[in-house]
C-alpha positions as CSV (number, residue, x, y, z in Angstrom):
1,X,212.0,-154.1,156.7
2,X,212.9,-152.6,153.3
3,X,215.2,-155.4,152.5
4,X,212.1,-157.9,153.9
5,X,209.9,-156.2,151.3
6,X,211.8,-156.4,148.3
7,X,212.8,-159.9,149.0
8,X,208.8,-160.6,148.9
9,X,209.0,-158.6,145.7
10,X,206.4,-156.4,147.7
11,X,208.5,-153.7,147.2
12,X,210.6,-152.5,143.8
13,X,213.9,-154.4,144.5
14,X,215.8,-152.0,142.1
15,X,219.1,-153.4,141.3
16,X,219.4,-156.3,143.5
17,X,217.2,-159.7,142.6
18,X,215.1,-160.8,145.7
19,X,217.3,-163.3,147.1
20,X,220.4,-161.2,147.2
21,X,217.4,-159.0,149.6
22,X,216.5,-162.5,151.4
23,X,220.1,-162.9,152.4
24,X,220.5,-159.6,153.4
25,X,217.2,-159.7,155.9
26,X,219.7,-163.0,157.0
27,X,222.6,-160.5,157.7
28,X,220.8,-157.8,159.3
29,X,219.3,-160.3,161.9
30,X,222.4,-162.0,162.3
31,X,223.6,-158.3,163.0
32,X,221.2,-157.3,165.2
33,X,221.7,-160.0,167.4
34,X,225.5,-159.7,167.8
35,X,225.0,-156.2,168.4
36,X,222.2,-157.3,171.5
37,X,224.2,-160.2,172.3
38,X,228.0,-158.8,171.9
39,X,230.5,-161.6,170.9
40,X,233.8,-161.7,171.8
41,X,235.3,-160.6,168.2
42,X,231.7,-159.5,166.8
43,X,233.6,-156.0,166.3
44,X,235.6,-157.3,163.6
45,X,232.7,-159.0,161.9
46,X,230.6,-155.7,162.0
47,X,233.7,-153.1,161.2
48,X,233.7,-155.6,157.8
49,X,230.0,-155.2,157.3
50,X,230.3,-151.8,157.9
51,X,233.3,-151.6,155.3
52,X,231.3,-153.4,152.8
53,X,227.9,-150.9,153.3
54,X,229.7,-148.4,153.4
55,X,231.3,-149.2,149.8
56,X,227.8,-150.1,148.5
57,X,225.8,-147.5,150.3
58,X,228.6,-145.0,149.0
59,X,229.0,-145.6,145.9
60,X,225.3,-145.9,145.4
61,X,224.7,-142.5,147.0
62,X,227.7,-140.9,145.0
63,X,226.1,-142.1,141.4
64,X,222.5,-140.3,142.8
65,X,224.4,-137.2,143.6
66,X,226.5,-137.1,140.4
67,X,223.1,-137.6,138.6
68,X,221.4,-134.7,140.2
69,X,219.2,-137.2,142.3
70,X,218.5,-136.8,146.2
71,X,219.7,-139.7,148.1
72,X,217.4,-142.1,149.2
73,X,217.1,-142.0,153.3
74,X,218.5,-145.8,153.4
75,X,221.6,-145.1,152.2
76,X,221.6,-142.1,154.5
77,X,220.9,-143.9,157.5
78,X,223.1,-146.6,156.4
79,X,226.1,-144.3,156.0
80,X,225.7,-142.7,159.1
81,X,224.3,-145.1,161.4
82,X,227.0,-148.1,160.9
83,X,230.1,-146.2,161.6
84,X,228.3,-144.8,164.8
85,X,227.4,-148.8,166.0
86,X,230.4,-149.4,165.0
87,X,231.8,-146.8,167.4
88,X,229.7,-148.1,170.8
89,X,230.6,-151.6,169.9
90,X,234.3,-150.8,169.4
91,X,233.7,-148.5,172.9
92,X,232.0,-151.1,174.4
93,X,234.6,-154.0,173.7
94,X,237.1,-151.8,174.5
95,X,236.0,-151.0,178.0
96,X,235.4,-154.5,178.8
97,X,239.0,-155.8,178.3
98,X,240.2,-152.3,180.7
């Protein structure tokens, strides 16, 4: 939603312009889907994702803590949640093939 919101400049879209937020609401519904649907090879694709959030979320969150700031909860629930999908769906694909 956040990303939905700043693409419709509804919300603050901080350092990003609005359609670098557009294509990311295209990502995260791609996403979503192959984490409903399960692809053969979708774990690669999301273990990249994850790489690159993880980078971005990071480094993000690491400049707010140097700075004294809290970190915002979507960099929290990014840095947490993706490795953990990540986890099932590498689980998941795993216990198919056995």
């Amino acid at each position: 939603m956040f990303h939905a919101l700043a693409a419709l400049d509804v919300l603050p879209a901080g350092s990003s312009t609005p359609a670098r937020h557009a294509l990311f609401v295209l990502i995260n519904l791609a996403a979503a889907a192959g984490v409903w649907r399960r692809p053969r090879g979708f774990v690669w694709l999301f273990a990249a994702l994850t790489a690159q959030q993880l980078y971005s979320h990071g480094s993000d969150a690491w400049r707010e803590h140097a700075a004294g700031a809290s970190i915002d909860p979507a960099s929290l629930v990014v840095l947490v949640g993706m490795p953990l999908v990540l986890f099932a769906l590498a689980w998941d694909a795993r216990s198919r093939r056995v």
